[in-house]
N, C-alpha and C positions, 0 to 999 in steps of 0.2 A: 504494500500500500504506500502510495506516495505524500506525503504530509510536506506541508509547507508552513513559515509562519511571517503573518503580516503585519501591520501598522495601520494602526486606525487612529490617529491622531482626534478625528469627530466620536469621541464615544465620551455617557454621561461619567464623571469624577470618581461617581463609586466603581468602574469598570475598568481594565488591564484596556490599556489601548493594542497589546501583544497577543494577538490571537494566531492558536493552533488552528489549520483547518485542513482537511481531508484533498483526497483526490478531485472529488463533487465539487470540490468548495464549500461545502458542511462547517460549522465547526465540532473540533474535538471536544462534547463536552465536559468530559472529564479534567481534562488539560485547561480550559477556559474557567470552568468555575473554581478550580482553584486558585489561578491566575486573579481573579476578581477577589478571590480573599484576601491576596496578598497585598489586592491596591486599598482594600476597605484597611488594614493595619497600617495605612502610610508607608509602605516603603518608597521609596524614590524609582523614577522612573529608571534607572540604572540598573537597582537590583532589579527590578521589574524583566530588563530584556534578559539579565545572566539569567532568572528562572524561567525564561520562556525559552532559550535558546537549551537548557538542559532537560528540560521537559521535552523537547523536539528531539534531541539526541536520544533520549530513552524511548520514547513513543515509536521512532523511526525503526528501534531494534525489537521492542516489545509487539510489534504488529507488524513485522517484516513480513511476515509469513497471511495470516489473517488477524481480526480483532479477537482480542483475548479479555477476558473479564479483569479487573485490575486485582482480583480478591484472590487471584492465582500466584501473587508473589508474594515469592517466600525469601529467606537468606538463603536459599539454593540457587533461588532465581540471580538474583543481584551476585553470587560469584559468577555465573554466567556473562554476567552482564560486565563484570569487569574483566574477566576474561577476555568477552570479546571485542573491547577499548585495548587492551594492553597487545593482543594480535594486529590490531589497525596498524598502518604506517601512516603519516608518523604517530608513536606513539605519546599520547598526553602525559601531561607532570600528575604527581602522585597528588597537587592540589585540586585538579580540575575534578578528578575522578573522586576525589573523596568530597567538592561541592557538590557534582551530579547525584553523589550516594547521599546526602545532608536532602535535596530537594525530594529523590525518590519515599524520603523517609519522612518527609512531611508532607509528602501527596496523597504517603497509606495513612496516617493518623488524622490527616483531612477529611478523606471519606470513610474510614470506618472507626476511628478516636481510638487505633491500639498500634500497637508497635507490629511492624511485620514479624511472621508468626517464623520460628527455625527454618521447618524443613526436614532436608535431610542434613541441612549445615547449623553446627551450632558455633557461636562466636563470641557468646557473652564470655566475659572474663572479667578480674578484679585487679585493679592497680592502685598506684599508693599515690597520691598530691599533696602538693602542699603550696601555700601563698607565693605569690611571686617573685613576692621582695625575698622569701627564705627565712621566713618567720614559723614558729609555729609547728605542729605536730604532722607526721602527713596523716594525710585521712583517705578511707578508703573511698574507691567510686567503682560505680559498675560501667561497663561497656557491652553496650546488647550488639551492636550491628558489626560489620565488615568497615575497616577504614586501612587504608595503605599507608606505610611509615611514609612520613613526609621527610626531606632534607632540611639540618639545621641549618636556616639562615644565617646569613653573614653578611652585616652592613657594610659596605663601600663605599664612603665619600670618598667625594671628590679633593684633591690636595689644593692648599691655597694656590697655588702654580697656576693650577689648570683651572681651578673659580677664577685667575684673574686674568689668564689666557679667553678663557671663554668670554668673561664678561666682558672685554674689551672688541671683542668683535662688533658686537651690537651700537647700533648711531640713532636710531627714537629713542624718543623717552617712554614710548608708548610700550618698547619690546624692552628696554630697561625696565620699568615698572614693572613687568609679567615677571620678569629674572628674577628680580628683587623680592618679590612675594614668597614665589618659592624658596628663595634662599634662605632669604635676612626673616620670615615669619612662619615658614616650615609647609606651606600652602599646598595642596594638591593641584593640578593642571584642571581638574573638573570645577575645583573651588574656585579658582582666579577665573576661569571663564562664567561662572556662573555671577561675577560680582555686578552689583546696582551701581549708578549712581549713590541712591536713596541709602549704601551699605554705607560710603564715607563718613567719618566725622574730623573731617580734616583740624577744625578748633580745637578737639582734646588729642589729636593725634590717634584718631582708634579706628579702629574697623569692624564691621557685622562681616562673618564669614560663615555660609551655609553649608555644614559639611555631610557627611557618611548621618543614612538615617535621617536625615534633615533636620538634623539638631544645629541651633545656633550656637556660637562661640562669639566672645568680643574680644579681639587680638590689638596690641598696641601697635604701631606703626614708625619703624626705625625714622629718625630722623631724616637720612638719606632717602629711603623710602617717600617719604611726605613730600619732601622737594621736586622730584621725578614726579611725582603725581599731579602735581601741581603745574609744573612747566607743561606735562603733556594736557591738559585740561587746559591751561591759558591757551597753548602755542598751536597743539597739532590737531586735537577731538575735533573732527568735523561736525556744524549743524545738523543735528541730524533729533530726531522726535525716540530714537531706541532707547530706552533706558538702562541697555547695559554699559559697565563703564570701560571693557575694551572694546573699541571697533576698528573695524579694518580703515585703513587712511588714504587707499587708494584704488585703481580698479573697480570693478565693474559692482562690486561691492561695498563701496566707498559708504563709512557712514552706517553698515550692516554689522551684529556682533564677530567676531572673533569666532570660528568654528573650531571642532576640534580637530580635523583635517588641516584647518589653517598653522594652529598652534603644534600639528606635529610635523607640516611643511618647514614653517620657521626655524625647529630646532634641528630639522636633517640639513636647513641650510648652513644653518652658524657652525654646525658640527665640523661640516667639512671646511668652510671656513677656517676655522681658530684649530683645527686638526686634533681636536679632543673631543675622541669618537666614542666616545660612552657618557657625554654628558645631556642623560636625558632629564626628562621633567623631572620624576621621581628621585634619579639617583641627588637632585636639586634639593629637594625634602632630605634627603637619606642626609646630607651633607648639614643642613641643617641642625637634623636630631643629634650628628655626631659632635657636632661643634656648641651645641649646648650644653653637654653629660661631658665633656672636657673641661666645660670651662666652670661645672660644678652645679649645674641648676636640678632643685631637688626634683624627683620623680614625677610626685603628681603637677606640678608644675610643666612639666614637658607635657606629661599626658592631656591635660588641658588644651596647650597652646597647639600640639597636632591633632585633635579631634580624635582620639586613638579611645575607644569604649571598654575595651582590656585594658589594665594597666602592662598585664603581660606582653602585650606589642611593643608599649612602650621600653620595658626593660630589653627587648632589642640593643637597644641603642648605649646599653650599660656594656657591653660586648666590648673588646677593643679590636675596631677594623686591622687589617695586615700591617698598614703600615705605623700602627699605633706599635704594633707587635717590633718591627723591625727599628723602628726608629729607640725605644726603649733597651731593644739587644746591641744595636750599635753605640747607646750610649753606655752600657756597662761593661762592655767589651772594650771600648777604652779609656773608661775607669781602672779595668783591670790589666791591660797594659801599662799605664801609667804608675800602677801599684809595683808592677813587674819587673820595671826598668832600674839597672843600677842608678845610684848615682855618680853624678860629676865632681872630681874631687877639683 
C-alpha cells in the first residue's frame, strides 16, 4: 500500500495540519487522530512533522503487505521492525530508531491506554539512576520496551580561532546579529528565525525567545549584540509590514522572513568562505554552552538561558571537549618537563 503525507496549512487549531493518507487519498485514521492529539497538547509544529514523518515510516512497513489491525503489535512486532531499519541502506542513528520506537509506543497507549503487550519478546528489565548533578542514592527504574544503546555525546566547540575566523567573514549587520545570537546567547537557528519584532526590549537590553515546547525564556542581550541590532534596524531592515525581525535584504524576496533554506544557504556560504567547514548553527550553541561551564556559570543557570527541559542535557556541556582534554595534557606535560630539567649552575 502506498501512503503518502501532506500539509494542510487551512485546517481548524485543534487539528495536525500533517496528514497521513492512503493510496485513494483517504486518510489514515488511525495515524491522523493521533496526530490531532498531539496538536490539542500544544506541541509545536516541528514536533508535529518529526511524529508525522515516523508515523509514515512505521505505517509504510506495518501495511506493506495489506492493512493490519494496530492491536496486532507486540515487542515481537517492533524487533521486527527495527530489524528491518537497521537492514535498510543507509542505515539510521540509534536516535532516530529509538524516536520512531518513543512515537510507536505512544500510538499503542493512545488507542488502547496500555503498554504494548511482550509477545514472544520480552524486554523489561531493571537499572539503577540517579540525579544528574551525582547526588543522591541510585534508584531503581523499570524499562518495559526495546531501545538501542545510543553513543555518548561529545560537545565540540568551536576554538576562538575559528569563532573569529568565521565571524569575520560576514559584512551585514543583519547576518552578524543571526551569529551573534547563536553564539554570545546560546540561541537555536529555529529560535532566531522565529524572532518578532514585538520579542525586542532593546531599553533593558533583553529578549522574548520562543523555544523547544513553546515555552518562553527572557534572555539578556550582550552589549555587542544590542548595537548590531540596532545598526541593522536603523541602517539595513527594509519597509516592509512582516513582523518578523530577520528579513531577507534583497532579491526577489526582499523585505520577506528569513527561511530556513535561506539560513542554511548562508552558512554553507561563509563556511567555504572563512574555510571553517564545521561551523554550523548548532555547533554555534555547542560553543556557547562550552564557553559558559568554563568560565564557571552555575548549572541551572545555563539550563535556563538554553531552553534545555532536562537539566541532564545541560550537564552535556560539564564534559570537557578534546581540546579542553589536550590543551590541559600539554600544559602538564611541560610542567613536568620543567620539573625534569637540571639546572644551570
Amino acid at each position: 500500500m502506498k501512503l503518502t503525507l501532506v500539509e494542510r496549512p487551512l485546517v481548524p487549531p485543534s487539528a495536525s495540519p500533517y496528514r497521513l493518507l492512503d493510496e485513494q487519498g483517504q486518510e489514515v485514521a488511525w495515524a491522523n487522530t493521533f496526530l490531532d492529539a498531539q496538536r490539542l497538547r500544544q506541541l509545536s509544529l516541528r514536533s508535529l512533522r518529526a511524529y508525522a514523518y515516523d508515523l509514515l515510516h512505521f505505517a509504510r512497513w506495518w501495511e506493506q503487505d495489506s492493512p493490519r489491525p494496530l492491536s496486532q503489535i507486540t515487542q515481537s512486532t517492533l524487533l521486527d521492525y527495527v530489524r528491518h531499519q537497521l537492514d535498510q541502506p543507509p542505515q539510521p542513528t540509534p536516535q532516530t530508531v529509538n524516536h520512531r520506537l518513543v512515537v510507536v509506543h505512544g500510538l499503542y497507549r493512545f488507542h488502547y491506554g496500555q503498554e504494548i503487550p511482550p509477545g514472544q519478546s520480552h524486554f523489561q528489565r531493571t537499572y539503577s539512576t540517579r540525579s544528574p548533578l551525582g547526588y543522591g542514592r541510585p534508584r531503581p527504574r523499570v524499562a518495559v520496551g526495546l531501545r538501542l544503546r545510543q553513543p555518548r555525546r561529545v560537545i565540540v566547540p568551536l576554538s576562538a580561532e575559528e569563532v573569529a575566523q568565521f565571524w569575520g567573514s560576514f559584512r551585514t549587520f543583519r547576518d552578524l546579529a543571526l551569529v551573534g545570537l547563536m553564539l554570545l546567547d546560546g540561541l537555536r537557528s529555529c529560535e532566531v528565525l522565529a524572532l518578532q519584532l514585538g520579542d525586542l526590549r532593546l531599553a533593558e537590553a533583553q529578549l522574548w525567545v520562543l523555544g523547544k515546547g513553546n515555552q518562553n525564556r527572557l534572555l539578556p542581550l550582550p552589549q555587542e549584540i544590542l548595537e548590531v541590532l540596532e545598526k541593522y534596524l536603523r541602517l539595513e531592515r527594509p519597509l516592509t509590514n512582516s513582523p518578523a525581525l530577520f528579513v531577507c535584504l534583497k532579491g526577489r524576496r526582499r523585505g520577506r522572513p528569513v527561511s530556513s533554506p535561506g539560513l542554511r544557504s548562508l552558512f554553507r556560504h561563509h563556511r567555504l568562505r572563512s574555510q571553517i567547514a564545521h561551523a554550523h548553527p548548532h555547533r554555534l550553541r555547542h560553543t556557547f554552552g562550552a564557553d559558559m561551564v568554563r568560565n564557571g556559570i552555575s548549572i541551572p543557570a545555563l539550563q535556563h538561558l538554553m531552553g534545555h527541559s532536562q537539566i541532564s542535557t545541560t550537564m552535556l556541556y560539564v564534559q570537557l571537549a578534546p581540546q579542553d582534554v589536550w590543551r590541559e595534557y600539554a600544559r602538564a606535560v611541560a610542567k613536568r618537563t620543567r620539573l625534569a630539567l637540571p639546572e644551570v649552575s
